[in-house]
C-alpha positions as CSV (number, residue, x, y, z in Angstrom):
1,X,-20.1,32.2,-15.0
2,X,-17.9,33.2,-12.3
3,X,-15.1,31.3,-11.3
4,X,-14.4,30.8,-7.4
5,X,-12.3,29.2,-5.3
6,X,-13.2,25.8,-5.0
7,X,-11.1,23.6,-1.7
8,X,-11.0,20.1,-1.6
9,X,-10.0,18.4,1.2
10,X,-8.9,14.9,1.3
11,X,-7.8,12.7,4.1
12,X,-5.9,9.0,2.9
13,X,-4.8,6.4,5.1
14,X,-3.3,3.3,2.9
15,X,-4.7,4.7,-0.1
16,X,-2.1,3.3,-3.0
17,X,-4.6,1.0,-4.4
18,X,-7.4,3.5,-5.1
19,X,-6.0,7.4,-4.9
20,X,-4.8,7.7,-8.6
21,X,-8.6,7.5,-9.6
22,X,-9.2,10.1,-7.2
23,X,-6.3,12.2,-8.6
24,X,-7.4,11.6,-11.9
25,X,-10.9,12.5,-11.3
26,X,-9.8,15.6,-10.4
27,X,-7.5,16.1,-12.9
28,X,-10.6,16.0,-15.2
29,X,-12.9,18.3,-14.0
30,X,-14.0,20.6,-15.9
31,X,-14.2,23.5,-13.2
32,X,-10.3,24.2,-13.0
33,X,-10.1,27.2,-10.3
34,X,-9.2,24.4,-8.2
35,X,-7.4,23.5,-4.3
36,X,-6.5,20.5,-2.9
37,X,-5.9,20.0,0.2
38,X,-4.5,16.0,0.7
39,X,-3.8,14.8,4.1
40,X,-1.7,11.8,4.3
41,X,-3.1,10.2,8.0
42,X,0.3,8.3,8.6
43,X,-0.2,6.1,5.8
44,X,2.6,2.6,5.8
45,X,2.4,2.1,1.7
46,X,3.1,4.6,-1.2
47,X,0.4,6.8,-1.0
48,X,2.8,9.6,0.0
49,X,5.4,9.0,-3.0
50,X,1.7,8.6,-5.6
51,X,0.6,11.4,-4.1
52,X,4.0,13.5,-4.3
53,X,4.2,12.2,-7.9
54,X,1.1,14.4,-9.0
55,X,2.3,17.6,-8.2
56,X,3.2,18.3,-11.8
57,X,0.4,17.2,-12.7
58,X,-1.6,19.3,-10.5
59,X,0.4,22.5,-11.4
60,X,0.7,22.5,-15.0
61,X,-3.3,22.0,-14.7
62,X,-3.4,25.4,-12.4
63,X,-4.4,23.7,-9.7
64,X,-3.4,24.5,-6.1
65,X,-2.2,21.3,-4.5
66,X,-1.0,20.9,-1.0
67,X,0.0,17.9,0.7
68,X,-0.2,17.3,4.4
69,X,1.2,14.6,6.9
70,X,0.3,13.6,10.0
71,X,0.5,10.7,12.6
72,X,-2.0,8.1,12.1
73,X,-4.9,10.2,13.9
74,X,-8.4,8.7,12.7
75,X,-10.5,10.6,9.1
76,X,-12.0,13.4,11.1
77,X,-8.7,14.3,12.8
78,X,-6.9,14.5,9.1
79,X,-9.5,16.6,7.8
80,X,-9.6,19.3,10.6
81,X,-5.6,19.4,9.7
82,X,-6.6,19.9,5.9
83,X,-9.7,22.1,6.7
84,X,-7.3,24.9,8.5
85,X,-5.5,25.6,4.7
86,X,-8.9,25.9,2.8
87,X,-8.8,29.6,0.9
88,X,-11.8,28.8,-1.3
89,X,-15.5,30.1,-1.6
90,X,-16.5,26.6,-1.6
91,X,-15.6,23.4,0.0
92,X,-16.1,19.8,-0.9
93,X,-14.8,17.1,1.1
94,X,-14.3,14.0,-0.4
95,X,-13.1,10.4,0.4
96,X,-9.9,9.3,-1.6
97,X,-10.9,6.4,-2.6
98,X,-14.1,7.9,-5.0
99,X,-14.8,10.3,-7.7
100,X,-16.6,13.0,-9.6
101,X,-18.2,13.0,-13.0
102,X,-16.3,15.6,-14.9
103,X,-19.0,18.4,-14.9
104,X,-19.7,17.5,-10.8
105,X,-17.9,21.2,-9.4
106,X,-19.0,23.4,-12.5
107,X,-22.8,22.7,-12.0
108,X,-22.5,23.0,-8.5
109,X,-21.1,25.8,-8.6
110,X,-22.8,27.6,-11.0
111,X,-26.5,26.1,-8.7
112,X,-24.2,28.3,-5.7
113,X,-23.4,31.5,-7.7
114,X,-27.1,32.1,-8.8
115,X,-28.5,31.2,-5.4
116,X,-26.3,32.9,-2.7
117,X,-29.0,31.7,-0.2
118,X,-27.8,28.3,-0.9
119,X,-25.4,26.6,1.7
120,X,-24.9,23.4,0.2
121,X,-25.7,21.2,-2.5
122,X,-25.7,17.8,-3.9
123,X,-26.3,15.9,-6.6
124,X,-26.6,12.0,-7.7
125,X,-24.6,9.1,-6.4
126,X,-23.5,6.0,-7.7
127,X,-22.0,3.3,-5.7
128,X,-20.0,1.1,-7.2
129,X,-17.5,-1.9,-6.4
130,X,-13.8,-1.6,-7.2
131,X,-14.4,-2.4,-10.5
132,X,-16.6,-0.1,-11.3
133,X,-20.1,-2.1,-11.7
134,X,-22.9,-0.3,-10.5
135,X,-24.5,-1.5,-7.1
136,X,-26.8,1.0,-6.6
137,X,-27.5,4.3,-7.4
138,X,-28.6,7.3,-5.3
139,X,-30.8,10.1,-6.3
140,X,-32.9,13.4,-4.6
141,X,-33.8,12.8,-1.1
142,X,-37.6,12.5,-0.6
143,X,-37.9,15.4,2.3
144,X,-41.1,17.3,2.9
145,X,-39.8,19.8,5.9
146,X,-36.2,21.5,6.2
147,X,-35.2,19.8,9.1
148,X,-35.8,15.9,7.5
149,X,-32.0,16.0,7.0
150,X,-31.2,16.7,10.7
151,X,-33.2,14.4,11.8
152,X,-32.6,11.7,9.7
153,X,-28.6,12.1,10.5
154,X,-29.9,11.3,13.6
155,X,-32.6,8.8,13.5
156,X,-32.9,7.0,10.2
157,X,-29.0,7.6,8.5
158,X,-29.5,4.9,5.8
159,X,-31.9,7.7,4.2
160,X,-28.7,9.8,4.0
161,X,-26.1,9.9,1.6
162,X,-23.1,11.5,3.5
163,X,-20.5,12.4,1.0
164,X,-20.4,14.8,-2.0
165,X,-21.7,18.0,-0.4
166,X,-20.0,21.3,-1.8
167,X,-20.6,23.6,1.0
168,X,-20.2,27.8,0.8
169,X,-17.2,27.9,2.6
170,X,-18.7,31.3,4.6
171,X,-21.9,29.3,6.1
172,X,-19.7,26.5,7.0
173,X,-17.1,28.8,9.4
174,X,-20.3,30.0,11.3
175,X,-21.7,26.8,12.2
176,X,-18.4,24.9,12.8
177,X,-16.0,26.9,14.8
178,X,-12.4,27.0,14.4
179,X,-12.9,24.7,11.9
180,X,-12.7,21.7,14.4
181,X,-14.8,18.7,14.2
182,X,-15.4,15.8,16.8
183,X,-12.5,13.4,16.4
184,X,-13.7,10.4,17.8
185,X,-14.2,7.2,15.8
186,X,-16.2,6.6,13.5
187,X,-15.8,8.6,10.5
188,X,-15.9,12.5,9.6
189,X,-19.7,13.2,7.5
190,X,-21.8,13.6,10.4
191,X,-20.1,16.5,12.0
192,X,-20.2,18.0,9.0
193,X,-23.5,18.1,7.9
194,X,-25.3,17.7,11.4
195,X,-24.7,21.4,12.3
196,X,-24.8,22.6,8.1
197,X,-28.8,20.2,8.0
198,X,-29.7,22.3,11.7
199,X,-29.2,26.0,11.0
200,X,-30.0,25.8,6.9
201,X,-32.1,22.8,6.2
202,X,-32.1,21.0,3.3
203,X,-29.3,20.7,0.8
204,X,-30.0,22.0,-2.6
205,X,-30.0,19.0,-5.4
206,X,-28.5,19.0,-8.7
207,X,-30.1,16.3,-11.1
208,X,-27.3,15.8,-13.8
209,X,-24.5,15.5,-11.5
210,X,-22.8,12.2,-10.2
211,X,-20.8,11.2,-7.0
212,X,-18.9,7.9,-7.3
213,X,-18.7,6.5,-4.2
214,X,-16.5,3.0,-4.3
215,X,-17.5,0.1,-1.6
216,X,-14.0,-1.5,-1.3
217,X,-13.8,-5.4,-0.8
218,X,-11.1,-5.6,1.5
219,X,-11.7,-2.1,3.8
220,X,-12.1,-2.5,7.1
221,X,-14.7,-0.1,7.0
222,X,-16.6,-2.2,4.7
223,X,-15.9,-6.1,5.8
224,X,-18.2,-8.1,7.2
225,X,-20.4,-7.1,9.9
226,X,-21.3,-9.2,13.1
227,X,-23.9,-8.1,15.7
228,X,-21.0,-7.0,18.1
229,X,-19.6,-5.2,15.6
230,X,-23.0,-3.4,14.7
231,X,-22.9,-2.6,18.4
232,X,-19.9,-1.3,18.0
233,X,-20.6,0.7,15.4
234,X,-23.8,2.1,17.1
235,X,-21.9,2.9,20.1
236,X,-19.6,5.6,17.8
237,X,-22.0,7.0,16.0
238,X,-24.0,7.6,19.4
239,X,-20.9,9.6,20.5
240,X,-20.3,11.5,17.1
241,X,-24.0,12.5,17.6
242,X,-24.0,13.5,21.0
243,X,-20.5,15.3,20.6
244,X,-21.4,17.3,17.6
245,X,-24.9,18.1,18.7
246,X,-23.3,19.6,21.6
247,X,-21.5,22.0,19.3
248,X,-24.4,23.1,17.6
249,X,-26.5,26.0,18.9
250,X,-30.0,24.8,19.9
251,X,-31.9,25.9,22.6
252,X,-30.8,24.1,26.0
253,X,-34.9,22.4,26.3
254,X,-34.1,20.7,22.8
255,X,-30.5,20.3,23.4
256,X,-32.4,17.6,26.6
257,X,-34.8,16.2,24.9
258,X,-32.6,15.4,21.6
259,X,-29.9,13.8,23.5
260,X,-32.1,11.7,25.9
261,X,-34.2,10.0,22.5
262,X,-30.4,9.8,21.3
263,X,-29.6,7.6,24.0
264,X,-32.9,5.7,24.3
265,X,-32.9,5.0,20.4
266,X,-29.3,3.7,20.4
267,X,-29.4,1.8,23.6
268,X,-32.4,0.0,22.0
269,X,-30.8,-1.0,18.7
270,X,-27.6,-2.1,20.9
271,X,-30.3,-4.2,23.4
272,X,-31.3,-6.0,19.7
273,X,-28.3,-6.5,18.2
274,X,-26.6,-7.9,22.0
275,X,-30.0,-10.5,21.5
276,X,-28.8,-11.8,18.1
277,X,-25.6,-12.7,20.0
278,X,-27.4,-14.6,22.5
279,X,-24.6,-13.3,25.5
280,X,-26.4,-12.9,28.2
281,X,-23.6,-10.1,29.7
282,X,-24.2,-8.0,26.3
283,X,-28.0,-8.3,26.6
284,X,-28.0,-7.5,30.7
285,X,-25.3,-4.4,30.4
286,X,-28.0,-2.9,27.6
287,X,-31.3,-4.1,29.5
288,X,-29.5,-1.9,32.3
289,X,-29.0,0.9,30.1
290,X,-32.4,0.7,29.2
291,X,-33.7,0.5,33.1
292,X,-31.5,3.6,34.0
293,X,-32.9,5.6,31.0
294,X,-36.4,4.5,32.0
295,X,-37.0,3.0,28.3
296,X,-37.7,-0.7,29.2
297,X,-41.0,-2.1,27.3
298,X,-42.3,-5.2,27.9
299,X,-40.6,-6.9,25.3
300,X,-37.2,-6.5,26.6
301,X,-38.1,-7.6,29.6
302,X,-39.1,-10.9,27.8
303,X,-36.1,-11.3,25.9
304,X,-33.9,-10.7,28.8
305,X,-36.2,-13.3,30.7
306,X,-35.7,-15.5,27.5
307,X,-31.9,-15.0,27.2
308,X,-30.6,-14.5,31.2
309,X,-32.4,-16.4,33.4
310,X,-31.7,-19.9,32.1
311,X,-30.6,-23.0,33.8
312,X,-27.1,-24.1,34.0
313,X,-27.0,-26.4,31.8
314,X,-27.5,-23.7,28.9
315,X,-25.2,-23.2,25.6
316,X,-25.5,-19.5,25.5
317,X,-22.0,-17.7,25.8
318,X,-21.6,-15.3,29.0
């Protein structure tokens, strides 16, 4: 088998209770033509010194490792940093806090060498909570035409799995240029594979291979959601979507029609979750949204008659 390049490139912010698993994962693949690109995001523990403390590691194993710094600047912004240094044929991007069987990068590999055609691939995921007990695990998307994945990125993203791609490094320069993504908030996945799932479909699958994918108890990113901050969360993926799909080349007609059932769909899931707060300011900024869009239905109307036009001597929070 040939034995190319293979960049990975990690962003970390506060990562000293998790990153030496990730190291080590590494450590222990059995693919060794190896980079690593790590991007320290401004981190205020010891993930700096930890990571610092590998580079012996990391050399005597052949493996190219390069650590970056930079201000506290958000996941995506840390990666297009790391992105800039990649040399290799392939890339996988990967969160610090998970991990890779140990034959994960030579079967991928190997699927990419004897299928130049391919520009990305997957394989199985597991996730798992910090103490590594299984949660749930993740196998071959059910997709019947190439563009499922694009449109479930958009539309239905619990069917996606967004880490764990390794992507032919070649495909990925013509479809993100200058290797920039969309910084806002939110997270880094989707302007990755939005424009990868549009111009070359579906990923190829690998059935033997595992991605480890840890659900932290005390993240931020993982803590307990309330209806405002579903919202919330709605809100910046809306953005990410209309952002990157305003990177991507599709014909202007589409470009219209994909950003306008954008809008609708998330103004309609922010409309429901502003209900389950019961504030009638959150529900009538949304029902508005909805009226300028022309998207009202009848049952909105209802619920804003149920939730807004109320006496005074109502509980509901305005």
């Amino acid at each position: 088998m040939n034995m190319p390049l293979v960049s990975i490139v990690t962003p970390c912010y506060n990562g000293e209770k998790y990153i030496e698993r990730f190291f080590n994962s590494i450590l222990s693949q059995e693919y060794k033509n190896l980079q690593l690109v790590f991007v320290n995001d401004g981190s205020a523990d010891n993930t700096l010194k930890i990571a610092k403390s590998y580079k012996e590691k990391f050399m005597s194993s052949n493996i190219d490792y390069i650590i970056l710094s930079q201000d506290n600047g958000g996941q995506a912004s840390a990666l297009n940093k790391g992105l800039k240094d990649v040399k290799g044929k392939y890339l996988l991007c990967m969160d610090s806090d998970d991990s890779l069987s140990e034959n994960y990068i030579k079967e991928a590999v190997n699927l990419m060498e004897n299928d130049n055609t391919v520009a990305y691939c997957y394989g199985n995921a597991s996730c798992l909570d910090n103490e590594g007990e299984i949660l749930k695990n993740i196998e071959k998307r059910n997709s019947i035409n190439s563009k499922d994945m694009f449109y479930d990125i958009i539309f239905h993203p619990q069917k996606v799995f967004f880490s764990g791609y390794l992507i032919r490094t070649e495909f990925f320069d013509c479809v993100v240029k200058n290797r920039e993504i969309y910084t806002g908030k939110g997270g880094q996945n989707v302007q990755i594979l939005l424009p990868l799932a549009w111009n070359y479909g579906e990923p190829a699958y690998i059935n033997n291979i595992t991605y480890n994918y840890f659900i932290i108890k005390d993240s931020h990113s993982h803590s307990q959601n309330t209806s405002e901050k579903i919202i919330e969360q709605l809100e910046n993926y809306k953005k990410i979507l209309i952002a990157t799909l305003e990177r991507i080349a599709i014909p202007a007609n589409e470009m219209e029609i994909l950003k306008k059932n954008v809008n609708e769909y998330y103004t309609k899931l922010c409309f429901g979750n502003a209900v389950d707060t019961k504030k009638a300011m959150l529900i009538k900024k949304y029902y508005n949204e909805l009226k300028s869009q022309k998207a009202l239905t009848v049952r909105e109307k209802l619920l804003k008659l149920k939730y807004c036009n109320f006496s005074k001597g109502n509980n509901f929070n305005v």
